[in-house]
C-alpha positions, 0 to 999 in steps of 0.5 A: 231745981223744982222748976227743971224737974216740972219742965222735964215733966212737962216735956215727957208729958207726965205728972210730976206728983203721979207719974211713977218715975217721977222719983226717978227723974227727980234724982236725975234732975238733982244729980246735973245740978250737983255736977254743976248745971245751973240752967233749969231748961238745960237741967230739964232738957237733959234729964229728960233725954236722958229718961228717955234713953232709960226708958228705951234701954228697958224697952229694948231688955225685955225685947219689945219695939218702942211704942209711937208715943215713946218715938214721938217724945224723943223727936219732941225733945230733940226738936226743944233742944235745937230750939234752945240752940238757935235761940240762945245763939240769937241772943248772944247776936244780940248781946254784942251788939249793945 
């Protein structure tokens, strides 16, 4: 669990120790592990999205636009989770051909 939590950090580009919601996020990376995941990056790739989706949520209630940061993260996530689908697809190739 500790490394999809500073793997999500890392995504969101924030300080697992400082960053404010780094509570927040913890109990989120805890609560994937206690509804089964067992892949760290999966974990972290998920807790991230869904920090992110928090993050606009809040945004969105207090009525302001989402700043260019706050865009780019969530384009820099998705393009880390298709690059996790076409690799763990190439490695499956792999594997069945052994």
């Amino acid at each position: 669990m500790e490394h999809a939590f500073a793997q999500a950090s890392a995504l969101l580009k924030r300080s697992p120790k400082t960053d404010q919601r780094a509570n927040r996020l913890a109990r989120t990376v805890m609560m994937f592990f206690d509804r089964g995941m067992r892949d760290p990056d999966l974990i972290a790739a998920v807790a991230a999205n869904r920090e992110i989706s928090l993050e606009f949520r809040d945004i969105t209630e207090r009525g302001s636009k989402p700043t260019m940061r706050e865009r780019v993260t969530a384009g820099q996530i998705a393009a880390a989770l298709s690059e996790s689908d076409s690799n763990s697809g190439s490695e499956d190739d792999s594997t069945e051909k052994c």
